[in-house]
LUMTI-705028 format. One record per residue (C-alpha): x, y, z; residue number from 1. Coordinates in Angstrom, 2 decimals, decimal comma, padded with zeros to 5 digits. Last residue first. Example, Ala and Ser with C-alpha at 12.3 -4.5 7.8 and 13.67 -1.06 7.14 Angstrom:
residues 2
+---------+---------+---------+-----+
:      px :      py :      pz :   i :
+---------+---------+---------+-----+
:  013,67 : -001,06 :  007,14 :   2 :
:  012,30 : -004,50 :  007,80 :   1 :
+---------+---------+---------+-----+
//
This chain:
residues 289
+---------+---------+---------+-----+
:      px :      py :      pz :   i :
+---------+---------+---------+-----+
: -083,60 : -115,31 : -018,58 : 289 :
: -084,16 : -113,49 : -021,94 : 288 :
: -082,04 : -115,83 : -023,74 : 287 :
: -084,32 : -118,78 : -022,14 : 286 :
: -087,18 : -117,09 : -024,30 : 285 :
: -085,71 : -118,80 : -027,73 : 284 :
: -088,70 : -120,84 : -028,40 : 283 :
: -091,22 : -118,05 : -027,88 : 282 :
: -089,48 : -115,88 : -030,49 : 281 :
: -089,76 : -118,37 : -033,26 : 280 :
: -092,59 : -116,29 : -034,88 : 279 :
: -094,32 : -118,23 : -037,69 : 278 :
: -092,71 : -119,60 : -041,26 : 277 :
: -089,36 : -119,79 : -039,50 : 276 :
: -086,26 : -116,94 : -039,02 : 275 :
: -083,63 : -117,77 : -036,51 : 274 :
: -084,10 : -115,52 : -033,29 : 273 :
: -082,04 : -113,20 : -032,26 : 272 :
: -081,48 : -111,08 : -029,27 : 271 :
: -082,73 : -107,61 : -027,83 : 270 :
: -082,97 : -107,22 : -023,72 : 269 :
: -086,15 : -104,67 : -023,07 : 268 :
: -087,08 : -106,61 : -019,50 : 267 :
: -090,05 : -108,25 : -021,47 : 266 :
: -087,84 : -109,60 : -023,84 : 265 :
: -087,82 : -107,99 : -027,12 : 264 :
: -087,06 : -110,21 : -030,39 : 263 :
: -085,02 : -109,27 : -033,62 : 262 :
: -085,86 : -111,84 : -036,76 : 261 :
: -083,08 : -113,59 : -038,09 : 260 :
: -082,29 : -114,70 : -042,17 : 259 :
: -079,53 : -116,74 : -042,55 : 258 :
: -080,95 : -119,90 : -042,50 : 257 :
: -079,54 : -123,46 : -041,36 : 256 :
: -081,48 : -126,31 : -043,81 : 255 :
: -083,06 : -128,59 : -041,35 : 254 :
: -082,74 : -130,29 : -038,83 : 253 :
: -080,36 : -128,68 : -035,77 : 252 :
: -083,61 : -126,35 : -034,53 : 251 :
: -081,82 : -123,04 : -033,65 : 250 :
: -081,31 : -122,04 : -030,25 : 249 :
: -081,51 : -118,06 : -029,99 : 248 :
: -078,57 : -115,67 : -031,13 : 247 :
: -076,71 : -112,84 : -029,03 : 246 :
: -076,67 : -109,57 : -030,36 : 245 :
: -073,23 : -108,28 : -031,29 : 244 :
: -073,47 : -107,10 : -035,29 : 243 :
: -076,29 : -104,55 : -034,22 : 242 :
: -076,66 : -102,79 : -037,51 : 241 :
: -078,69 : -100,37 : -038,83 : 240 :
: -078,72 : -099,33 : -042,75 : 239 :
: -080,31 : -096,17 : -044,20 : 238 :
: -080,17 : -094,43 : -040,89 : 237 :
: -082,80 : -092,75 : -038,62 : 236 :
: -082,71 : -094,44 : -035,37 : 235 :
: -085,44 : -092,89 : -033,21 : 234 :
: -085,46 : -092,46 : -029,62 : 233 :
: -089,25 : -091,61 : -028,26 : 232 :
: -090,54 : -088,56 : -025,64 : 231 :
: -091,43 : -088,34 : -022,24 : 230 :
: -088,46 : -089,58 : -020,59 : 229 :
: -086,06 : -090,54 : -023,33 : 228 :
: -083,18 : -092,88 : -022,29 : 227 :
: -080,44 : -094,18 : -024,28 : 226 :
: -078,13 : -096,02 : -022,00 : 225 :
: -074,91 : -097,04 : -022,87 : 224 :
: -073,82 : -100,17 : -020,10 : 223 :
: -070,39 : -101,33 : -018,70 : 222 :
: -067,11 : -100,23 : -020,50 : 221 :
: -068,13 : -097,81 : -022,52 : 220 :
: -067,65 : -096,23 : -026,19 : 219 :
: -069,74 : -094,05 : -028,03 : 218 :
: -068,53 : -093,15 : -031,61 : 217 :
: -069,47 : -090,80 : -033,82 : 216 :
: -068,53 : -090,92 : -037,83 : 215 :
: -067,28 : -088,68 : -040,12 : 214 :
: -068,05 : -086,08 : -042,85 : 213 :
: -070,82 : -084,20 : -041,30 : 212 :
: -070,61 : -085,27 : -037,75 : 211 :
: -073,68 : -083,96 : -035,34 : 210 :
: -074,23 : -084,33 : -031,85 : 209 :
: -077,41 : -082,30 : -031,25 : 208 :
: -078,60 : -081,84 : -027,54 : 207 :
: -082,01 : -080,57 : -027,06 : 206 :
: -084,42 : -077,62 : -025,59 : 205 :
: -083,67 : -077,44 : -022,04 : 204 :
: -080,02 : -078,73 : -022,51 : 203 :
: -077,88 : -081,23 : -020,40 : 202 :
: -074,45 : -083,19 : -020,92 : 201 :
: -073,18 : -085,31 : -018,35 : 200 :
: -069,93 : -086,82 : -018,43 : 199 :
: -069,17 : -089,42 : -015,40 : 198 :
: -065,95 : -090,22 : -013,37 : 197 :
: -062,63 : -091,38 : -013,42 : 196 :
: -061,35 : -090,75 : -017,02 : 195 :
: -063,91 : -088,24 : -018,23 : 194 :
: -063,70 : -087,57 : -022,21 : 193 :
: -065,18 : -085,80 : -025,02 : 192 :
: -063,40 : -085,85 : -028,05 : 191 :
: -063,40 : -084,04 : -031,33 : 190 :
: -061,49 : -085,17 : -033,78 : 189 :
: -059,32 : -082,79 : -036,26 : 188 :
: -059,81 : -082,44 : -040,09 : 187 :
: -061,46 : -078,94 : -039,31 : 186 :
: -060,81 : -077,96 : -035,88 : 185 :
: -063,14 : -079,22 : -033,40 : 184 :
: -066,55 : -078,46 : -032,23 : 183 :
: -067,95 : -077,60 : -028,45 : 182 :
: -071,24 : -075,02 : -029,34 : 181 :
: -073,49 : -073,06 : -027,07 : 180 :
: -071,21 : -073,12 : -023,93 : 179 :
: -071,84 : -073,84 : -020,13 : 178 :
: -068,80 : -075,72 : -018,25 : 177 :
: -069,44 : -077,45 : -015,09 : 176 :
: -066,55 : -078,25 : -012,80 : 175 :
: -062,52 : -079,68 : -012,69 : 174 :
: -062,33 : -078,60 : -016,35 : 173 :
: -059,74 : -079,81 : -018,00 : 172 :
: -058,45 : -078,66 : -021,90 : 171 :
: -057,17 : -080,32 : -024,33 : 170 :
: -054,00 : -082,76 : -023,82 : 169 :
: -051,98 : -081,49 : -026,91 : 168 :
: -052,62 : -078,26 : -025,70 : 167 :
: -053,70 : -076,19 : -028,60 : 166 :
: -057,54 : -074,78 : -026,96 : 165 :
: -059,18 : -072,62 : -029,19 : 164 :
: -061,88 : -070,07 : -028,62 : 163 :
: -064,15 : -068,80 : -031,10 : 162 :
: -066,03 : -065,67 : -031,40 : 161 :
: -064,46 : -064,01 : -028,70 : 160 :
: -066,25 : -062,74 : -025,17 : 159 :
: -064,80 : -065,02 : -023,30 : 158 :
: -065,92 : -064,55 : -019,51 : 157 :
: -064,92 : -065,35 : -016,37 : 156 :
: -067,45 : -065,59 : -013,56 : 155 :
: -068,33 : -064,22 : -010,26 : 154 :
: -064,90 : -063,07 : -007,96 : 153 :
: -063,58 : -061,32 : -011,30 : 152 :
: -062,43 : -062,14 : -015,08 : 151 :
: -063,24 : -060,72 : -018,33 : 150 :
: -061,88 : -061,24 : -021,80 : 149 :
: -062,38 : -060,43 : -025,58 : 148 :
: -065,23 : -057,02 : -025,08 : 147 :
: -065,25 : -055,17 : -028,25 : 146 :
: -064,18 : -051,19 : -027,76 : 145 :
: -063,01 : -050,99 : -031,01 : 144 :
: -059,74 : -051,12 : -030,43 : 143 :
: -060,25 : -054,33 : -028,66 : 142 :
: -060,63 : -055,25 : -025,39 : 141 :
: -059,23 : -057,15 : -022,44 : 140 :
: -060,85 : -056,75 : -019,28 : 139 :
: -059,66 : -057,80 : -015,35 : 138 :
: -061,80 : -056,82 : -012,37 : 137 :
: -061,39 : -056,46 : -008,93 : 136 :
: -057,50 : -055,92 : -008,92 : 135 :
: -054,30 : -057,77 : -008,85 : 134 :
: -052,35 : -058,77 : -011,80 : 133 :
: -049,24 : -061,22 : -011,69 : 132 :
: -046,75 : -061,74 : -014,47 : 131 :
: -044,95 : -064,62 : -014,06 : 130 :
: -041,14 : -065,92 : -013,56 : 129 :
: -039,16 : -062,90 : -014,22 : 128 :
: -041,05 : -060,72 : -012,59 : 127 :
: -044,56 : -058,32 : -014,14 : 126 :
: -046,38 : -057,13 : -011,38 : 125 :
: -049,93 : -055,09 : -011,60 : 124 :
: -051,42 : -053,07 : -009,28 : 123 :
: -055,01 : -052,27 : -008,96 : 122 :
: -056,49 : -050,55 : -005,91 : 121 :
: -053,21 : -049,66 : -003,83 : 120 :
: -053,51 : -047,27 : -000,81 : 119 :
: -052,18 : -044,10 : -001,05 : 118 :
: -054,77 : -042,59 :  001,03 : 117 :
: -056,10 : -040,84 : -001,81 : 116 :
: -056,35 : -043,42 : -004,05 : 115 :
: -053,29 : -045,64 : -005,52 : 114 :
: -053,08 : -047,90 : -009,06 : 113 :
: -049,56 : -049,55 : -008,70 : 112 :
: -047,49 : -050,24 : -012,00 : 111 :
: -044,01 : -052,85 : -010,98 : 110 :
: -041,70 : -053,47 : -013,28 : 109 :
: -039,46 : -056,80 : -011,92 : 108 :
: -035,60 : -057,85 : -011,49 : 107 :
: -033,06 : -056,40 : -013,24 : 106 :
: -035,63 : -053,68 : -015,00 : 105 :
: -036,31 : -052,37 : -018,21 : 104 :
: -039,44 : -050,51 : -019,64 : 103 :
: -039,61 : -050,06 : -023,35 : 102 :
: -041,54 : -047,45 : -025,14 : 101 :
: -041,76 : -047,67 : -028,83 : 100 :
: -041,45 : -045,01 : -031,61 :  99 :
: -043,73 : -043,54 : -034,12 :  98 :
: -044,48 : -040,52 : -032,50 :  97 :
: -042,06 : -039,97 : -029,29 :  96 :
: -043,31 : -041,91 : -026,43 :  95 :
: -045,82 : -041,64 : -023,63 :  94 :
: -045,95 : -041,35 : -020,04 :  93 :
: -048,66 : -039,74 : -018,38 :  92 :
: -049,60 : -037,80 : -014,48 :  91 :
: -045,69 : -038,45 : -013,49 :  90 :
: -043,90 : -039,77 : -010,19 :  89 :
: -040,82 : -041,90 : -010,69 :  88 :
: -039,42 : -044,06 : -007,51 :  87 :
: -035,91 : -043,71 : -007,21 :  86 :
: -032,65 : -045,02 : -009,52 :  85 :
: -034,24 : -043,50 : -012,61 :  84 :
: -032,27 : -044,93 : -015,68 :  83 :
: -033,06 : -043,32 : -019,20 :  82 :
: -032,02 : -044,27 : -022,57 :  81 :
: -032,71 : -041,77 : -025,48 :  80 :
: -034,65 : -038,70 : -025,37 :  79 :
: -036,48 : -037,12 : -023,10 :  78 :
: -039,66 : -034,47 : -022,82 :  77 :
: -040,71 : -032,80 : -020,18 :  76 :
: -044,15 : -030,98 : -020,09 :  75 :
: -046,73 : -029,51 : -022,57 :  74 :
: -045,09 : -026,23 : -022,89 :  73 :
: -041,69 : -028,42 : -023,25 :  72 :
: -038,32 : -028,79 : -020,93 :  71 :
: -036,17 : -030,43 : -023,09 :  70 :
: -033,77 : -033,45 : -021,13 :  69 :
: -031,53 : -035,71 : -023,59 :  68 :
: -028,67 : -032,82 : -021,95 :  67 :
: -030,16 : -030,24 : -019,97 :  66 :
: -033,04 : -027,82 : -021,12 :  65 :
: -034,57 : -025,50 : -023,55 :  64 :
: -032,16 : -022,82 : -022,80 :  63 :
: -029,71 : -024,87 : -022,55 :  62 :
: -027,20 : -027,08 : -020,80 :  61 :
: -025,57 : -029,91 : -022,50 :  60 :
: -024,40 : -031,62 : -018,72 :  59 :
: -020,71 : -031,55 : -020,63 :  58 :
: -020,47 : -028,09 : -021,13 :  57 :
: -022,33 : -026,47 : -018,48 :  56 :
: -020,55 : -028,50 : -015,90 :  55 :
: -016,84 : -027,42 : -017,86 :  54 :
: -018,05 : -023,83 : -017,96 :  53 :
: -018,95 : -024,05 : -014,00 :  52 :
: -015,54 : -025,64 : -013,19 :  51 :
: -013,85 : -023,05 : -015,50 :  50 :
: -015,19 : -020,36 : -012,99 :  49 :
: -014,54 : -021,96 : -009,72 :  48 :
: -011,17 : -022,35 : -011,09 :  47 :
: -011,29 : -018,32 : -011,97 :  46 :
: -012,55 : -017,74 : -008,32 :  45 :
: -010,21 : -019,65 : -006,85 :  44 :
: -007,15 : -018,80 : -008,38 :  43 :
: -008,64 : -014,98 : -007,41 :  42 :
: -009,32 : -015,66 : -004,07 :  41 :
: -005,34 : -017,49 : -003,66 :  40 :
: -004,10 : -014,23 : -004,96 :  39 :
: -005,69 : -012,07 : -002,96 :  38 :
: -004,74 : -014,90 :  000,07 :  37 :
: -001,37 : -014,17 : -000,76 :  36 :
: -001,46 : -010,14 : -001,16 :  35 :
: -002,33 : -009,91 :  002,52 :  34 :
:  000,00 : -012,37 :  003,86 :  33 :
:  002,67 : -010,39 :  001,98 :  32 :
:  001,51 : -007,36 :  003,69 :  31 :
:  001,05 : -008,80 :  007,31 :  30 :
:  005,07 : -009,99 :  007,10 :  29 :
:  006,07 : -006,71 :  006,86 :  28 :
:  003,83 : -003,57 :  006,31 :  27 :
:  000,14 : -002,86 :  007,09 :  26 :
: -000,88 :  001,20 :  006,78 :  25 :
:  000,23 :  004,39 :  008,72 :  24 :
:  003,40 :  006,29 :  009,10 :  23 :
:  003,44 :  009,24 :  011,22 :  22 :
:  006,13 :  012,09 :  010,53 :  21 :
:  007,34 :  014,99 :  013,08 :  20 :
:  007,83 :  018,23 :  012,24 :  19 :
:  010,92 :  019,70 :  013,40 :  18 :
:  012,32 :  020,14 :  017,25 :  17 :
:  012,44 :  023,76 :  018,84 :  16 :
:  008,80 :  023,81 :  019,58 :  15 :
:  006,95 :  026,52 :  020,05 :  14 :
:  003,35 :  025,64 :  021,69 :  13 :
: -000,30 :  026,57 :  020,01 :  12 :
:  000,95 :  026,66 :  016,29 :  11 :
:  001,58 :  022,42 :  016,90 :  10 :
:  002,43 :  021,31 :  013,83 :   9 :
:  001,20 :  017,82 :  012,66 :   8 :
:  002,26 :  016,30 :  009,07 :   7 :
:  001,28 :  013,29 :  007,76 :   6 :
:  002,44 :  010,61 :  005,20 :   5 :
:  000,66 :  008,10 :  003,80 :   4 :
:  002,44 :  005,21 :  002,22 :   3 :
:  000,88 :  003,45 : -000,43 :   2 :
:  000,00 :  000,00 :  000,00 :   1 :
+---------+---------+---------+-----+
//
């Protein structure tokens, strides 16, 4: 610093002595202390300086935002990759026009439906070994608004015009199943089947099995019963046969004939009865026995 120099003259008392000089301001060891830590401020100040250039420059900041990050009149909007390491908050998601949008995660993505009290109405959880949905009702639709799918607490419901089943073992239903229509693939076989217990099938109005190009086959091991309660049973064929009917004595004299006649015994059991000039049911009623 510069040095000041002052003057004082007394004009009240005569002094024999000259004016005398007072020096004021920091010298020594305080001065070069001084300039130091000016010096270190200013080092400072233009690292501090760079620092902030060097932030600006490699964060991308703009006026229109930071980096992949453009702040938009209609919100934020970000491009590229993202990784949020804590829980994201937003009122819609959506990607760029004509792009995808892909959600990533080590483990599982998890999408929680809250109310006001934060507590979680629908959430759905998709892991690495299923994806698990949680809520009171589950719909899948189409773009036009078409019901596919439903599922809740009552009933499950399939609202496609067909539904196929491509398990090689079909499909198992532990309960009742009501459906309008059960048919097969074309070229493929329909088949109904209960291993260890009994198949029902009921309608008000009717049951129609119906095979246009094949044939239908009933199989059991102990009895087939055909029952009609108030109405008849008709067999409507051009040819009916019941190869398996057991056969009647036959009278040994005599030329053998071919021809049989079909006789009811009075508990409904069908057999045969070798063909004569007059009814040879009568003879044969030990098959009925």
């Amino acid at each position: 610093m510069p040095q000041e120099q002052y003057t004082h003259h007394r004009s009240t008392m005569p002094s024999s002595e000259g004016p005398q000089v007072y020096k004021v301001g920091i010298y020594g060891w305080r001065k070069r202390c001084l300039y130091f830590f000016v010096l270190l401020l200013m080092i400072l100040i233009l690292v501090n300086l760079a620092m902030t250039i060097w932030i600006l420059k490699v964060m991308n900041f703009t006026i229109d935002g930071m980096g992949n990050l453009r702040i938009t009149e209609k919100g934020l909007k970000l491009e590229g990759d993202s990784e949020f390491l804590q829980p994201l908050y937003a009122k819609e998601i959506q990607s760029r026009p004509g792009s995808a949008l892909y959600f990533k995660s080590a483990r599982n993505v998890t999408v929680n439906i809250l109310n006001d009290q934060t507590k979680a109405l629908t959430q759905l959880i998709t892991g690495p070994k299923a994806v698990e949905a949680y809520g009171k009702k589950f719909e899948v639709k189409t773009v036009s608004g078409k019901l596919l799918f439903s599922a809740d607490d009552r009933e499950v419901v399939v609202g496609a015009e067909r539904l196929r089943v491509l398990g090689a073992e079909g499909t198992v239903f532990p309960k009742s199943i009501e459906t309008p229509n059960v048919r097969a693939d074309p070229f493929k076989e329909l088949r109904l089947e209960s291993p260890t217990r009994s198949l029902v099938m009921e309608a008000p109005k009717g049951v129609e099995i119906n095979a246009e190009a094949g044939n239908i086959e009933a199989t059991c091991r102990t009895e087939l019963r055909l029952e009609s309660k108030d109405g008849e049973i008709k067999l409507d064929a051009a040819k009916i046969k019941l190869p398996r009917l057991p056969h009647g004595s036959y009278t040994p004299t005599g030329t053998r004939q071919k021809v049989f006649e079909i006789c009811v015994c009075a508990n409904g059991r069908l057999f045969l009865s070798q063909a004569g000039t007059g009814s040879t049911c009568q003879i044969n009623t030990s098959v009925c026995l």
